[in-house]
C-alpha positions as CSV (number, residue, x, y, z in Angstrom):
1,X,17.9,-21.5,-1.3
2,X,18.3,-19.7,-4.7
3,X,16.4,-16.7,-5.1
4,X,14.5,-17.6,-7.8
5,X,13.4,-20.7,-5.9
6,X,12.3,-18.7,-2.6
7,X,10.3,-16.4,-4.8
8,X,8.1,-19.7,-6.9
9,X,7.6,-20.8,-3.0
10,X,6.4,-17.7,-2.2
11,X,3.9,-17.6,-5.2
12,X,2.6,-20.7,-4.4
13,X,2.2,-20.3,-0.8
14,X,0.5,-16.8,-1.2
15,X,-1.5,-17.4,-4.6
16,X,-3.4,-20.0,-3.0
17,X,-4.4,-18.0,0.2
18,X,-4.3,-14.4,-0.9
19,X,-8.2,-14.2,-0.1
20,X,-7.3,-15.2,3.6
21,X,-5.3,-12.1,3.6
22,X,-7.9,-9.5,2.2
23,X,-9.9,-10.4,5.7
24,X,-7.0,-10.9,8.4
25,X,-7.4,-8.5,11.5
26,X,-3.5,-8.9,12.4
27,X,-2.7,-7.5,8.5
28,X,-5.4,-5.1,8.5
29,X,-4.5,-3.0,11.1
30,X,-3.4,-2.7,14.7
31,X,-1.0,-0.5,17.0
32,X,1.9,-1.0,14.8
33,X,0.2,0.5,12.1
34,X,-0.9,3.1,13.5
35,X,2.9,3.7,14.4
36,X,3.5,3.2,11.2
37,X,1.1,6.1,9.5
38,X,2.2,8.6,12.8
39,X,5.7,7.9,11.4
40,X,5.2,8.4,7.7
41,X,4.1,12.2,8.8
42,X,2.0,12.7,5.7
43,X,0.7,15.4,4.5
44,X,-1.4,15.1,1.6
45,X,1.5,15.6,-1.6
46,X,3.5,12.5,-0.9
47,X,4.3,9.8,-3.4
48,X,4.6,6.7,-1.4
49,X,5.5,2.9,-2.4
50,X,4.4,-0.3,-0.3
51,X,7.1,-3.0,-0.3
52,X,5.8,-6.4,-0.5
53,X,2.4,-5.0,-0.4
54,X,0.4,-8.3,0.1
55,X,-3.4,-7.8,0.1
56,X,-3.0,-3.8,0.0
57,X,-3.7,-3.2,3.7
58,X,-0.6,-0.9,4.7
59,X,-0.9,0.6,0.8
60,X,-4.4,1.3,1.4
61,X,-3.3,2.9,4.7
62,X,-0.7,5.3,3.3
63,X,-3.3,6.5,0.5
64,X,-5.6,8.3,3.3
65,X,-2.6,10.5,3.7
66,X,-0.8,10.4,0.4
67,X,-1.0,11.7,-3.3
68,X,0.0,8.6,-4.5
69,X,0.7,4.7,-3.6
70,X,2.0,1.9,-5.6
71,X,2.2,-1.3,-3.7
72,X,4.2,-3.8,-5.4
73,X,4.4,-7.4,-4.5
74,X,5.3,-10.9,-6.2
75,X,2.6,-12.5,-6.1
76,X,0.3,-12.4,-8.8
77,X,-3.0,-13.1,-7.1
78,X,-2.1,-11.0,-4.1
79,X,-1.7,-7.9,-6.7
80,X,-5.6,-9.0,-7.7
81,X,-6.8,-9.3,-4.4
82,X,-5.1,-5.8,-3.4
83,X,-6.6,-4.2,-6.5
84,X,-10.0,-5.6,-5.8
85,X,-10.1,-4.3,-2.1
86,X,-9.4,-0.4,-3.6
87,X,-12.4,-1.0,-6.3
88,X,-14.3,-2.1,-3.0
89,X,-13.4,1.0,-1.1
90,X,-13.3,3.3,-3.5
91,X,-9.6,4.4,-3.2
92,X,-8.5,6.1,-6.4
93,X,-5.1,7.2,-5.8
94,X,-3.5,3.8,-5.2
95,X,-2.4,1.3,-7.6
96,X,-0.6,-2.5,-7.4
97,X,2.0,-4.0,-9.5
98,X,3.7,-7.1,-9.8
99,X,7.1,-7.4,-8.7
100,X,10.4,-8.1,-7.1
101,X,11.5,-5.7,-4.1
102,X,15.1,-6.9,-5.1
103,X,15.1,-5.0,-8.1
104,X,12.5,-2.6,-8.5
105,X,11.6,-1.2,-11.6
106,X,11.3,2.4,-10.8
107,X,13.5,5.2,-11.5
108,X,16.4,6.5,-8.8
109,X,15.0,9.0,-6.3
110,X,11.5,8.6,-7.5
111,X,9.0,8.4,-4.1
112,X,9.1,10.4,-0.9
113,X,8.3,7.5,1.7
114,X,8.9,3.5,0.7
115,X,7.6,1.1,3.6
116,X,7.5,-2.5,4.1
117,X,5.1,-4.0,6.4
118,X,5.1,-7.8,7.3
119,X,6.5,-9.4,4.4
120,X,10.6,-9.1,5.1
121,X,10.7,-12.2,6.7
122,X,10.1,-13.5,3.2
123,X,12.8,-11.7,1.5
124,X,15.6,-13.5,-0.2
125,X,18.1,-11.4,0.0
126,X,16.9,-8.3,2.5
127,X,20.3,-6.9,2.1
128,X,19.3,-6.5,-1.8
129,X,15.8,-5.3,-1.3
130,X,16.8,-2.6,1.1
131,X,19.3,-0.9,-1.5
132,X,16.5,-0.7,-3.9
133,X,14.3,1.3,-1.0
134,X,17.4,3.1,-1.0
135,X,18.0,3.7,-4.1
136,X,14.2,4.8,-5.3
137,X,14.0,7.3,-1.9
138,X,14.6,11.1,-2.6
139,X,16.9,12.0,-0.3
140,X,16.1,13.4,2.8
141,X,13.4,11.1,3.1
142,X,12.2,7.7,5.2
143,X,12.3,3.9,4.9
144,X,9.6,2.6,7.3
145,X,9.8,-1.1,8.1
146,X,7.6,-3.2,10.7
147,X,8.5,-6.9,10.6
148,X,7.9,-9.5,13.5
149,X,11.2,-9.7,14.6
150,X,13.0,-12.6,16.9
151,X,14.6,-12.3,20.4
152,X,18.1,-11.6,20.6
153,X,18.8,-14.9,22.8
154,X,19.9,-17.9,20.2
155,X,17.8,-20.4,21.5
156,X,14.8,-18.3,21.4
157,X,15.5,-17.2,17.9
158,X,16.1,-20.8,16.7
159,X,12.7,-21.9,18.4
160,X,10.5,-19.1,16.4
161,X,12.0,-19.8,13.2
162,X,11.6,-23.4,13.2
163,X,7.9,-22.9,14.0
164,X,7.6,-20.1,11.2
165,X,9.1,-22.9,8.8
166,X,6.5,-25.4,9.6
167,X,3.1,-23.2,9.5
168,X,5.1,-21.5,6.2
169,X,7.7,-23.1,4.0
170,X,8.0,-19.5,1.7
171,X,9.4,-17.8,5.6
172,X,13.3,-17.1,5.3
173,X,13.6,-15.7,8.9
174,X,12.7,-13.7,11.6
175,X,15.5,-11.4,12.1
176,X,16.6,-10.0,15.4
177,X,15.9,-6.1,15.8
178,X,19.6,-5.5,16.0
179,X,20.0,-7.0,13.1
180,X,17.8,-5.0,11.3
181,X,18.8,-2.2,12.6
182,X,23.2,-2.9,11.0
183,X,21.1,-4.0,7.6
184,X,19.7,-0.4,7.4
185,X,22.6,1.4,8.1
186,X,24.5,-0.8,5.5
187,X,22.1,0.0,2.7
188,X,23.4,3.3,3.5
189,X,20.4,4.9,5.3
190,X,21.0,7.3,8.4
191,X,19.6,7.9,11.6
192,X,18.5,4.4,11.8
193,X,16.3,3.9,15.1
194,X,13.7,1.3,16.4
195,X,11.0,3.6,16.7
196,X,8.1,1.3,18.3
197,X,7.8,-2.0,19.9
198,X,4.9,-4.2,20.1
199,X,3.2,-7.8,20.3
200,X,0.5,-9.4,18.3
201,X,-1.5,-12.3,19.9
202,X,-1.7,-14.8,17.4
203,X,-4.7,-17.9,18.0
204,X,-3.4,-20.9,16.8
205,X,-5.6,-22.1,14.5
206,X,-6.4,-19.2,12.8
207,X,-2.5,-18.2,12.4
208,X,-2.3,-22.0,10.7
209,X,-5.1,-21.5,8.8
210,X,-4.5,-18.7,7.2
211,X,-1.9,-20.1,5.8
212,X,-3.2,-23.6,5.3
213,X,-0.4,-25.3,6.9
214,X,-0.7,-29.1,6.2
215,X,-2.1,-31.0,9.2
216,X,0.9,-33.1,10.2
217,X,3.1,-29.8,10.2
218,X,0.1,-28.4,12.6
219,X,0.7,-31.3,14.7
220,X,4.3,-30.6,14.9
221,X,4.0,-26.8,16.2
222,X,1.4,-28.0,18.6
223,X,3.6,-30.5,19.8
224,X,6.7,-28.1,20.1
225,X,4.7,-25.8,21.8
226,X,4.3,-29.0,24.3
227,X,7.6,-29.5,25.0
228,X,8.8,-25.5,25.1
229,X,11.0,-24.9,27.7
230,X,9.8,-22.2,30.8
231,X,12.2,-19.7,28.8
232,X,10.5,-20.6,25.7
233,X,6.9,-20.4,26.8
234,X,7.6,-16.9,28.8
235,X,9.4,-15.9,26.0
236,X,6.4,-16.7,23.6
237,X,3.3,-16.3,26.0
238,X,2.7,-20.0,24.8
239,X,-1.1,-20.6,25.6
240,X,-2.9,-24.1,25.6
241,X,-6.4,-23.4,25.3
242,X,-7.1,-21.9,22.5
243,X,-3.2,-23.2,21.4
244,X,-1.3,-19.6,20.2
245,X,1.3,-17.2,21.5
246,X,2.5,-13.7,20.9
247,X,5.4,-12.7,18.6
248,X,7.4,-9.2,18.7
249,X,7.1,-6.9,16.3
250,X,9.5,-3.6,15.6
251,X,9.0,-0.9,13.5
252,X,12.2,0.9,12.3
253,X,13.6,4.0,10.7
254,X,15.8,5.4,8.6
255,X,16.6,8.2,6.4
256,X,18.1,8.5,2.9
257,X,20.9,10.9,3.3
């Protein structure tokens, strides 16, 4: 799909539920964001930026322990939303902007931390967007990114994919940890590592509904989910009643030489 094409999806899909967003638990917070902050190692004279910043949760985040934070994102009414929830809490040294993590418009060397947080999986061209956090990183500082990543095993990969596709057409992939992992080390970061592991439990109908996935693509996850395989629903911790699973999620490092 041609980039500019992926990135009118993703305004649509997002524009219309950015409000959803501003209130989800799994976006707000939880252990892998906690990992996340621990990681960053602020200390107070930091200028970070947010990657794909979405409703402003991980932004927000970094600015308890930062000077600065700009969260950037694509989406238009995500950047509103975002803004809106700082007004809300009173968080003055934060600010959002509209754009494109594949070409960013700030100048070479120019923040101290740059982090992406759940919104990877959407990126047209990852390989792109991570030579811009590169590029913008003083050196001798991190890229932090936590992304739901897929198993290594093929058919396991396959299987999660095709049900991220169905609850969101805007979803490009889940990527496999390792391959994460040879990404950042070919934008040219060092000391690349997977630094935590953990699972979200995701309920079914509030995963779908967040999103507003159509009913008849509903119907098709639920009936997936039916027919998964033992490997699949081990693999997934498919559960029946209330429908959901659990998806992995990494957080990994690297530093800008």
């Amino acid at each position: 799909m041609a980039s500019a094409t992926v990135t009118e999806t993703t305004q649509r899909q997002f524009g219309a539920v950015a409000s959803a967003y501003a209130v989800s638990a799994v976006h707000a917070g939880g252990p892998d964001l906690d990992a996340l902050i621990t990681a960053a190692g602020l200390t107070g004279r930091e200028r970070a930026l947010d990657l794909g910043a979405g409703a402003g949760h991980t932004t927000l985040a970094l600015a308890r322990g930062a000077a600065e934070v700009i969260g950037v994102d694509v989406t238009p009414e995500m950047v509103e939303v975002a803004t809106e929830l700082a007004r809300q809490r009173r968080v003055t040294n934060v600010r959002f902007e509209l754009g494109d993590v594949s070409a960013l418009a700030y100048p070479n060397a120019s923040f101290d931390i740059v982090t992406s947080r759940y919104s990877a999986h959407h990126y047209h061209d990852p390989a792109s967007a991570l030579r811009e956090a590169f590029r913008v990183l003083k050196p001798g500082r991190k890229f932090l990114l936590v992304d739901t990543v897929s198993p290594e095993e093929p058919a396991l990969d396959t299987f999660i994919n095709a049900i991220e596709i169905l609850r969101d057409s805007s979803h490009v992939r889940n990527w496999r940890g390792s391959e994460w992992v040879r990404m950042v080390e070919g934008a040219g970061f060092t000391s690349v590592q997977t630094l935590a592991r953990t699972v979200i439990n995701l309920e079914g109908a509030a995963w779908t509904g967040r999103m507003k996935t159509p009913p008849a693509k509903v119907a098709m996850i639920q009936q997936l989910f039916a027919e998964a395989t033992p490997n699949q629903r081990t693999g997934f911790e498919i559960r029946n009643d209330p429908w959901g699973f659990s998806q992995a999620v990494a957080l990994i490092s690297g530093t800008r030489p």
